[in-house]
DOZADO-33067 format. One record per residue (C-alpha): x, z, y; residue number from 1. Coordinates in steps of 0.25 Angstrom, whole numbers. Example, Ala and Ser with C-alpha at 12.3 -4.5 7.8 and 13.67 -1.06 7.14 Angstrom:
REM residues 2
<<49, 31, -18>, 1>
<<55, 29, -4>, 2>
END
This chain:
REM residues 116
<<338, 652, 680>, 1>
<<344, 638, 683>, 2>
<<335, 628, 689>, 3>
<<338, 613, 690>, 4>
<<341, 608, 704>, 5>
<<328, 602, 707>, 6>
<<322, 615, 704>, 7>
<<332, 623, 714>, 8>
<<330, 611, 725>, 9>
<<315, 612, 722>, 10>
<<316, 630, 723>, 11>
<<324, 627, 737>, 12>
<<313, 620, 743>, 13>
<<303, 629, 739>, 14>
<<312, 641, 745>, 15>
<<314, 633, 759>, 16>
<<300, 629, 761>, 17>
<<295, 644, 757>, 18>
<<305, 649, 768>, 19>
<<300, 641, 777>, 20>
<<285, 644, 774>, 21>
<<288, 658, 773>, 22>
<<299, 666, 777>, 23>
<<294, 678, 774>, 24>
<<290, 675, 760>, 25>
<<304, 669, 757>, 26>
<<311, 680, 762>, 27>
<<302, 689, 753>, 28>
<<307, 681, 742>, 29>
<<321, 680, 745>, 30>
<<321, 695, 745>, 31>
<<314, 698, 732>, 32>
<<324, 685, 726>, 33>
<<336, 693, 731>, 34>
<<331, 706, 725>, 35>
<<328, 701, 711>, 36>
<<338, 692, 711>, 37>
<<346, 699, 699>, 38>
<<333, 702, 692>, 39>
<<331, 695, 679>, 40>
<<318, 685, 679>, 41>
<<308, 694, 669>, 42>
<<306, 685, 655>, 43>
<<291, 683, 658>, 44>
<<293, 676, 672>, 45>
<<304, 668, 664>, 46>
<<300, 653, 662>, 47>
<<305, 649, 647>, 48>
<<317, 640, 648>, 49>
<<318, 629, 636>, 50>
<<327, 638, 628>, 51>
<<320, 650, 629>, 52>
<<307, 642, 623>, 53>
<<316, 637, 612>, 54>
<<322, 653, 609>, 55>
<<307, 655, 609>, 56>
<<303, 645, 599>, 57>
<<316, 649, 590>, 58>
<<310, 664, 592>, 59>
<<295, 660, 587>, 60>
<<304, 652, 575>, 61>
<<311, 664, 570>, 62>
<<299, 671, 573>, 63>
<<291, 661, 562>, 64>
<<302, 662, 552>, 65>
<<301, 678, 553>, 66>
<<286, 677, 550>, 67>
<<288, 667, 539>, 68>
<<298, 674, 531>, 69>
<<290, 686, 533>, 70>
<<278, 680, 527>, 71>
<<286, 674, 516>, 72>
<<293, 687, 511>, 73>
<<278, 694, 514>, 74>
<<274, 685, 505>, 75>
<<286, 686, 494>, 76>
<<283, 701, 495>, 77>
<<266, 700, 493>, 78>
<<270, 692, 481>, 79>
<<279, 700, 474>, 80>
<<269, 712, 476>, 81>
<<259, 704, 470>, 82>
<<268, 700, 459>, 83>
<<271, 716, 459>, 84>
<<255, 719, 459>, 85>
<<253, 710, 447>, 86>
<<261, 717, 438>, 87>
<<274, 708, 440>, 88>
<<268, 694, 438>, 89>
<<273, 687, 448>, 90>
<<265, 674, 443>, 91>
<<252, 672, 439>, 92>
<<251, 673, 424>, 93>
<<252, 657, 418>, 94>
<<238, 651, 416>, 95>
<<233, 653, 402>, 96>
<<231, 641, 392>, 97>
<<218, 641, 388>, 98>
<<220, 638, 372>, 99>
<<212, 649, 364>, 100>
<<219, 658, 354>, 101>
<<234, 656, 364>, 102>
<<231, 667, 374>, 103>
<<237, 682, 373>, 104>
<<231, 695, 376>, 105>
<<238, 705, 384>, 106>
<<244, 712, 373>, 107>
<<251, 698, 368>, 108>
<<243, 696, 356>, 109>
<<235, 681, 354>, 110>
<<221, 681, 357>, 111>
<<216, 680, 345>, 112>
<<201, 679, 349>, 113>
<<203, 662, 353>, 114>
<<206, 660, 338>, 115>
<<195, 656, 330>, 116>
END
């Protein structure tokens, strides 16, 4: 961890003055600094620095792309079982004209019950 040198003059007082308060506690300290000294800091005690808050955000970005692309090809996938369930018609069948005598009966002979 680099701190800035205000921040390292600043920890220096703060050493020299619990020193002087209490020697005992400081050399507690100094001991247990010595023993964990090559010890790694554990990830929750860590503060986040600037760029791990910007990998965190470009992490929670791929995350929401992930989840989008998912929906989109859930979506692509609910349609062609639908377009599956309805016997292959991928569209809705076109709206009908309303003329009498023009429309077809399933068997694709004319209606001849509008024709007078």
């Amino acid at each position: 961890m680099t701190l800035s040198h205000s921040e390292q003059s600043r920890l220096s007082r703060i050493e020299a003055s619990l020193r002087r308060s209490d020697p005992k506690l400081a050399g507690m300290l100094g001991m247990f600094g010595r023993l964990c000294a090559g010890q790694r800091m554990p990830a929750w005690e860590q503060a986040p620095s600037r760029l791990g808050q910007i990998r965190q955000a470009a992490a929670l970005l791929a995350a929401a792309a992930a989840v989008a692309a998912a929906a989109r090809l859930m979506l692509a996938a609910a349609r062609a079982l639908a377009a599956i369930v309805q016997g292959g018609r991928a569209r809705p069948p076109a709206p009908k004209t309303g003329r009498p005598g023009r429309s077809r009966e399933r068997g694709g002979r004319p209606d001849l019950a509008g024709w007078g």
